[in-house]
N, C-alpha and C positions, 0 to 999 in steps of 0.2 A: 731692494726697497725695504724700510725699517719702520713700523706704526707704533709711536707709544714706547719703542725700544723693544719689540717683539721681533719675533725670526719673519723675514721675508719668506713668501710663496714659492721661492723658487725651488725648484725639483730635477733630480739626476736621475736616468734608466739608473746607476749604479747606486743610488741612494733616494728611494723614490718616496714622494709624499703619499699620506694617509689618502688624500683624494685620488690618487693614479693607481693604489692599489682595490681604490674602492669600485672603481670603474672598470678594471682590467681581470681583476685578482691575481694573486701570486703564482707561480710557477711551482710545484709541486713533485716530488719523485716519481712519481706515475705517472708524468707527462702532461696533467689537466693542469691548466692556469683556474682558482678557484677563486672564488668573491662571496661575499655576502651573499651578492642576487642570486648568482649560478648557480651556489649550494644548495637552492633551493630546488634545483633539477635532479636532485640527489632523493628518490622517495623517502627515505626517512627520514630527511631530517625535514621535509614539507611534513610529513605525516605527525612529527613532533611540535614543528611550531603551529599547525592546524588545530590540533588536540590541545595545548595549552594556551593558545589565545582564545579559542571559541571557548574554554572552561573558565577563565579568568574573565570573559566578558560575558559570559552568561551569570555572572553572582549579580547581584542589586550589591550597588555601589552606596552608601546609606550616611548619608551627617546626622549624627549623633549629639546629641546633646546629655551630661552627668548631671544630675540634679540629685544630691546627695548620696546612699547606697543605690537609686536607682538610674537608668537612662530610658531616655526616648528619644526619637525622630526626630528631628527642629527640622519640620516642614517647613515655618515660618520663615526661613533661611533662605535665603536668594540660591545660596552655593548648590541646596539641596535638589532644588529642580536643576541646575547646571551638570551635576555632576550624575543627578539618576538618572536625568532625562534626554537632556541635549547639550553638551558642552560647545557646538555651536553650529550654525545653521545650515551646516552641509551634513555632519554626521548626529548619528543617534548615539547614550553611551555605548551601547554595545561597538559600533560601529567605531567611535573612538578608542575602546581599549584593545578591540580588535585589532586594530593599525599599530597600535603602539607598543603594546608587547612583543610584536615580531622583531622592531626597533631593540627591543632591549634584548631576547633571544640570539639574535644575528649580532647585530652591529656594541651589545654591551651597553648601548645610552641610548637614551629617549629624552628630545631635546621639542619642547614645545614654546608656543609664544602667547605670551596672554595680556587679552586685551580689556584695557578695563575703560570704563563710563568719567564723567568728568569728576563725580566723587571717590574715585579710586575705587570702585568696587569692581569685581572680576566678572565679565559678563560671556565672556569668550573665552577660548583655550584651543589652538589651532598645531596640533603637531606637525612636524618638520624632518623630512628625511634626513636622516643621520649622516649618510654620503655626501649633502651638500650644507653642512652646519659645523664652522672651523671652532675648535677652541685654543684660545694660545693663554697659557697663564703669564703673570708680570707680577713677582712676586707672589703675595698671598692672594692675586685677586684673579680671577675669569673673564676673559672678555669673548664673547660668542659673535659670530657673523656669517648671515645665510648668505650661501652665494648659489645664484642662478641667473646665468649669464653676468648677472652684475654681484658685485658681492655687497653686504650690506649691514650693517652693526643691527644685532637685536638687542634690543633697547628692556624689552623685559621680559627676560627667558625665564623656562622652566626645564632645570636639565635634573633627568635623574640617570643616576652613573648604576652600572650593575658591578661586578662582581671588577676589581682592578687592582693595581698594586702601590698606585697612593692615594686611591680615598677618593679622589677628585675626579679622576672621568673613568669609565668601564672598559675592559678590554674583552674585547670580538671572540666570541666562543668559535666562531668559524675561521678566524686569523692566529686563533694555537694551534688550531686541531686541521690545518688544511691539507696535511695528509693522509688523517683519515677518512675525513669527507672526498677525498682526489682518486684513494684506494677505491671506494664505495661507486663513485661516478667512475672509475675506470674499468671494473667489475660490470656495470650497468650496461655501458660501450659494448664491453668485449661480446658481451650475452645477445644484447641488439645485434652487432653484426654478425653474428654466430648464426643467429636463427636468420638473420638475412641473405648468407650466403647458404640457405638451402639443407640448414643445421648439419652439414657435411663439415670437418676438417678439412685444413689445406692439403693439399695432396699434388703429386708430379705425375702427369703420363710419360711413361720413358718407351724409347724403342731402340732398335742394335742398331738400325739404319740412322744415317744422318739425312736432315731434313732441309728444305730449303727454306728461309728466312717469313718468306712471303708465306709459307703455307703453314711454319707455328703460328704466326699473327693467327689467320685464317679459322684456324683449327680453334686456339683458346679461344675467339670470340664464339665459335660457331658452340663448344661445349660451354661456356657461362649463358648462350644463348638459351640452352638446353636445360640447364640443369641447375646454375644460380635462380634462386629465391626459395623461399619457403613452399611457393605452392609445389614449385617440382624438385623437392629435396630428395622424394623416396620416386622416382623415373630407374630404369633398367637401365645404365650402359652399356653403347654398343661399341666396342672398340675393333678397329681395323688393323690392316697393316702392320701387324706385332704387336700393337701399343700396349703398354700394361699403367692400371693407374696403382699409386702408390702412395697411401696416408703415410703423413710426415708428422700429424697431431694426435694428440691425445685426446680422447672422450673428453668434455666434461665431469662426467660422474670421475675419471681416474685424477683428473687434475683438480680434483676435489671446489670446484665452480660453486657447484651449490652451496658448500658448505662454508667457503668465502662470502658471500650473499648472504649467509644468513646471521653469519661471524658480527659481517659491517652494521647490518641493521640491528643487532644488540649492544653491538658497541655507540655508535651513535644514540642509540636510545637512554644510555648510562650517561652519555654527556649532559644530555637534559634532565635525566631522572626521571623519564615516563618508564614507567612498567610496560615491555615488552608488545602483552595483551592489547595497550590502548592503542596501537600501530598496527594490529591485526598479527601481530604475531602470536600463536596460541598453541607453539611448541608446547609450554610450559604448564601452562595455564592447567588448572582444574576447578572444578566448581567448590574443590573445600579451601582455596587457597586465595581466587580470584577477588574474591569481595575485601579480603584482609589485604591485598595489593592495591586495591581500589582508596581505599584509605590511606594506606601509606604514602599515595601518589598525592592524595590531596595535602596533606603535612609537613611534606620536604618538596615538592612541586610546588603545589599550587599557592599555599601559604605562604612561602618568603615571597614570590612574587606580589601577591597580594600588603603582604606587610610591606613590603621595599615603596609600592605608589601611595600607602597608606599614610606612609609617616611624610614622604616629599610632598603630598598634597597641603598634609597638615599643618607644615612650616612653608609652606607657598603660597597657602590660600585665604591664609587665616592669620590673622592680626594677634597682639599679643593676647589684647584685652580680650577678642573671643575664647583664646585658646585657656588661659583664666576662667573662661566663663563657664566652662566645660564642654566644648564642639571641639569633636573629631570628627575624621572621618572613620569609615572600617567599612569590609567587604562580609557580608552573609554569609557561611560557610556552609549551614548547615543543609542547605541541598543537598550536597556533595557529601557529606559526612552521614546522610541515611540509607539505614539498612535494609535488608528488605522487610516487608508487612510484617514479617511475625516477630522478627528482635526487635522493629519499632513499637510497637505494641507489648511487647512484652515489658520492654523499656519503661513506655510510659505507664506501666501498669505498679512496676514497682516507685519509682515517681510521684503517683499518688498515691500510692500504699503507705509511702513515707514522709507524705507532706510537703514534699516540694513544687509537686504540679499541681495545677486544678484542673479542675472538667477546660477552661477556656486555653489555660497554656495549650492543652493539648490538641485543640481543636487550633488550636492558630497555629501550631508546627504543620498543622496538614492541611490549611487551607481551609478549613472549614469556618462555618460563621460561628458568634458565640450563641451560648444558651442561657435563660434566663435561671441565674442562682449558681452557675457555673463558675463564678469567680472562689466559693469556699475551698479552703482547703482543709483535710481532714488526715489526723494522724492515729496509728492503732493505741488502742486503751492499752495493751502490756509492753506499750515504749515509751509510756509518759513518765517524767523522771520522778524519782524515786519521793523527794518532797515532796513534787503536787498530788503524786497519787497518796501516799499517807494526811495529805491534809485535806481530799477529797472526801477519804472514807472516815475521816475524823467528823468531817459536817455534816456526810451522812448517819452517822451513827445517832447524830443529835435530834435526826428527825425522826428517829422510829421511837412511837409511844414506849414507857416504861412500862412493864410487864410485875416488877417487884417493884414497886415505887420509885420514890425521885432519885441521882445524883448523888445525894447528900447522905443517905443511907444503905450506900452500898447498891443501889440500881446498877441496871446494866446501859442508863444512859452513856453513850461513851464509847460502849461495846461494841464493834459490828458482831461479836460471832453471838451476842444474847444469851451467851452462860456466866458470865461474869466472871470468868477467865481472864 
């Protein structure tokens, strides 16, 4: 079947559509079939996309308006309560950007629907699972269609593409990388059933006698009875009749287990660019180094993602003549970019030392109310430039009485230093 002159839906096990892989996941060398969802059963990269979507939707989401060298809020903006507050009546924003970056994490695109009022203005914005939202190009154009149970043309999408190789739709950080997410989950397997089987190795009981069929059954059940699980891992055996048991496996610590486990979740953690520490890994970590990773994370983490919804809202949401007018959107960063008490302070102390903050900047970086006379700003007397200070003490000089008489006859009207020097 052909739409439009687009590829038909049909799908081969030998050549399978984006929808059968998104459902299934791929087959992998370590044996795990992997997907978007599953990888999330993988701790790190839950621990990844956890930590950057609860960061990315805890900022204040904020429309901006430029009113020459300066900006403010445009509260007055319809878009502005949509987008800080509620983009629509089931989620809150938090609650919306939380949903939607994991979309773009996993799946590479975040594909939403927005609904707007009879004057075309945008009053809703409903994201849409990636797994059930087809895109088939025709030429230079896009055509998108949610399907659930039934499939269905969206008529006015909002798709943002992440990270791909023509521009137009993102490609699945978990559909490059599904072997090392499949290593990571097979690593996780093997450690579950390790400690499951009684954290014992596999192992043979042998004996010189041969045994009758009916009494190995007998016997392995009655020892797994004994002595599989973890609570009776460390039990005394008692062997009879010659038996000898015989480890066939390797420790852990020798087949280096751990240090596969800890390999993966650094690896994985580089896919995303979270530092190590934000996953709870604190190998590394030390107190003179942690806050400068902390930073780092927000700059090449948190930032492109932040810019990437910033700039698709901007051409999505906004008309030409607002985007003229000067309304953007943009995300607050500076939570995330403060240090502790003493460099903030210290910070703003140079700040207003140099003129650029006032008593109220400062107070409104920390939440605080303003203060009455707080808006001045004050700069040092030996960085004022070099003109205004000599034409300062030029007017000054004008005002101190003459001591030898006027100006005109050699006075030291004129003079700061009053020798007539």
């Amino acid at each position: 079947m052909r739409l439009l002159g687009l590829r038909s839906l049909e799908t081969t096990l030998a050549n399978p559509s984006k929808w059968l892989l998104d459902m299934y996941g791929a087959a992998t060398t370590s044996g795990i079939s992997v997907s978007e969802q599953s990888a999330m059963q993988c701790a790190a990269v839950f621990s990844c996309v956890k930590v950057l979507s609860e960061d990315v939707a805890s900022l204040p989401l904020v429309l901006f308006k430029k009113e020459g060298k300066n900006k403010r809020r445009a509260t007055e903006h319809s878009l502005y309560g949509l987008l800080h507050d509620r983009p629509n009546p089931a989620m809150t924003s938090f609650t919306w950007r939380e949903t939607i970056v994991p979309h773009l994490l996993l799946w590479g695109n975040i594909y939403q629907e927005i609904v707007t009022d009879g004057a075309g203005r945008v009053t809703e914005l409903w994201p849409l699972p990636p797994d059930k939202v087809r895109v088939k190009q025709s030429g230079r154009q896009l055509f998108y269609w949610y399907r659930d149970g039934v499939e269905r043309p969206i008529l006015n999408p909002l798709h943002i593409p992440g990270l791909g190789f023509d521009g137009l739709t993102g490609k699945s950080v978990i559909g490059l990388q599904r072997e090392t997410v499949g290593l990571s989950l097979t690593a996780e397997q093997y450690g579950a059933a390790y400690f499951g089987n009684g954290a014992r190795p596999g192992g043979v009981l042998e004996t010189d006698g041969k045994m009758d069929p009916t009494i190995v059954e007998r016997l392995k059940k009655s020892w797994n009875d004994i002595y599989q699980g973890s609570a009776n891992g460390h039990r005394v055996a008692i062997l009879e009749q010659g038996l000898k048991y015989h480890q066939i496996s390797l420790p852990p610590e020798d087949s280096q287990f751990l240090e596969t486990r800890k390999y993966q979740r650094s690896e994985i953690a580089g896919l995303f660019r979270v530092p190590p520490h934000k996953i709870g890994d604190l190998q590394f970590a030390t107190f003179s180094n942690i806050e400068h990773q902390a930073i780092e994370y927000v700059t090449s983490a948190v930032r492109p993602l932040c810019v990437r919804l910033e700039q698709a809202l901007n051409w999505a949401l906004l008309n030409d003549s607002e985007r003229k007018q000067g309304y953007y959107f943009e995300h607050v960063l500076d939570g995330l970019l403060r240090g502790d008490i003493k460099s903030r302070y210290e910070a703003y102390a140079i700040g207003k030392q140099n003129g650029f903050l006032n008593t109220n900047d400062i107070h409104a970086k920390e939440n605080m109310d303003e203060v009455e006379g707080g808006d001045e700003y004050y700069v040092p007397a030996n960085m004022m430039p070099a003109d205004l200070a000599r034409e300062f003490w030029q007017n000054k000089a004008k005002e101190v009485p003459s001591e030898k008489g006027n100006s005109d006859d050699g006075g030291t009207a004129g003079d700061p230093s009053g020798d007539g020097n």
